[in-house]
N, C-alpha and C positions, 0 to 999 in steps of 0.2 A: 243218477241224475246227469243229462247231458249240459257243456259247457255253457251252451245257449241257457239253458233253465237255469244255472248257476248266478250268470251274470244276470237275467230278468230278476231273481229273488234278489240279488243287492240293488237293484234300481229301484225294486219295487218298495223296498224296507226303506232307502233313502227317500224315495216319495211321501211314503207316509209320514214319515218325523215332524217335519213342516207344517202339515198339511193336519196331524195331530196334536200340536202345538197351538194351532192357531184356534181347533174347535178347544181343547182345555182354555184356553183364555178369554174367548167368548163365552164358553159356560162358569168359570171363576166369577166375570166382569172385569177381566183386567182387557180384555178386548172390547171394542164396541160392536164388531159384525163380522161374517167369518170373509169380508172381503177388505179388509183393514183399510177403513175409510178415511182415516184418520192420520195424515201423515206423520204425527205425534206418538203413534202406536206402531210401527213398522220397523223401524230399527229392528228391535229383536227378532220378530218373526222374518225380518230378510236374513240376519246373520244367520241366525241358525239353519235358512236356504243353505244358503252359503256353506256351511258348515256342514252341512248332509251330503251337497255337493261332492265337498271332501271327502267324507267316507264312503261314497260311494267311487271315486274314481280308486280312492286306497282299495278298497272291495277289488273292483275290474282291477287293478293291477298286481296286488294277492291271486286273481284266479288266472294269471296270466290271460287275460278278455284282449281280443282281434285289435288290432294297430286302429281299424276307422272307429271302432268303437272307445277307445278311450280318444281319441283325438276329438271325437263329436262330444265327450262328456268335458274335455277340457274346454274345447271354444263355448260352451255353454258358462262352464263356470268363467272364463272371462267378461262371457259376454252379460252375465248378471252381476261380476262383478264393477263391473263397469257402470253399469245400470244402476246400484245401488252408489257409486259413487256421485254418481248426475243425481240423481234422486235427493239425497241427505246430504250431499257439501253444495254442490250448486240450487238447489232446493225447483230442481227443475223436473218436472213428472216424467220418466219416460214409461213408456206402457209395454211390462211385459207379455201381457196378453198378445200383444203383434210383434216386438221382439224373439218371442217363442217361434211365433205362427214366420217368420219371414226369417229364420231359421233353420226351421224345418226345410222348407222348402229350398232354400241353397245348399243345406246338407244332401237332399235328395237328387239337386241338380248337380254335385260335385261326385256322389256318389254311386249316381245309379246312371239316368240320365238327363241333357238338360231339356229335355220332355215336358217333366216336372214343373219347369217352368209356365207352363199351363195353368199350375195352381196359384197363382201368382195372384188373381182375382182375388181367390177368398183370405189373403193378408189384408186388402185395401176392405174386402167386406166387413172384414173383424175391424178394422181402422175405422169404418164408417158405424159401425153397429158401438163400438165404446165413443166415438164421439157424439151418436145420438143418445148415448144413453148417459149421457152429461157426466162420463166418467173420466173425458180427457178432450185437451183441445186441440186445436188442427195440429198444433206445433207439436206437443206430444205426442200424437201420434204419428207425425212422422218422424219423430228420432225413434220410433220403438221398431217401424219399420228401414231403418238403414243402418241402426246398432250394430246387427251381429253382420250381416252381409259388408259393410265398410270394414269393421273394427275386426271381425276375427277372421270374415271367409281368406282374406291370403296366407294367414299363419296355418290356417286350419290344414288348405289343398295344401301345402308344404310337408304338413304334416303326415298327411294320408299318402300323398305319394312319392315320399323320399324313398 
């Protein structure tokens, strides 16, 4: 199994945990829907994020995984963990859905090139598509859209190109 394949099966395991967590607690009833609509129900299903998170950079770092590739696993878990802090102490929605997406897209522009920035559209579509879908409001969506670009992209390039 090559290095590349190693590190996708710990991303891939750390995705799942979450993501099978939340469908067991939808079919328990200790969830209400597998999109945790409930701000009442989300603690646990973030921490344990959180906490996959962790085992997956522990993982990439056990397999000795590529300098940009833990550097983008770490500015991610800052950047949810941030997210989760805005979310449940200041009780302020941010929308990881566009945090993800407007992420991406700066990792791709730090990493590859700023081309990328191209995609820059479809953060503001995802921003416009969860506020049409009465999932978040202007406000929130744009802190989900300037989270990780403010809050992590300068540690991140530090990171990637010391």
């Amino acid at each position: 199994m090559t290095d590349g394949l190693r590190w996708l099966t710990v991303i891939g395991v750390g995705l799942l945990v979450p993501f099978g967590l939340i469908w067991w607690g939808v079919k328990k009833g200790k969830l209400t829907d597998i999109h945790v609509s409930r701000r009442s129900e989300r603690l646990v299903p973030l921490l344990v994020g959180l906490m996959a998170l962790g085992g997956m950079l522990a993982g990439l770092l056990l397999l000795s995984a590529s300098r940009p590739l833990v550097a983008t696993l770490v500015a991610v878990i800052v950047s949810f963990a941030l997210a989760i802090l805005i979310t449940q102490v200041a009780k302020y929605k941010i929308s990881l859905h566009i945090d993800s997406a407007a992420g991406a897209v700066t990792v791709c522009c730090l990493l590859v090139s700023p081309v990328f920035l191209a995609l820059s559209p479809l953060v503001l579509l995802i921003a416009w598509a969860r506020w049409k879908l009465e999932a978040h409001s202007l406000p929130s969506t744009h802190g989900g859209e300037r989270l990780f670009p403010c809050s992590v992209c300068p540690r991140y390039a530090a990171c990637v190109w010391q």
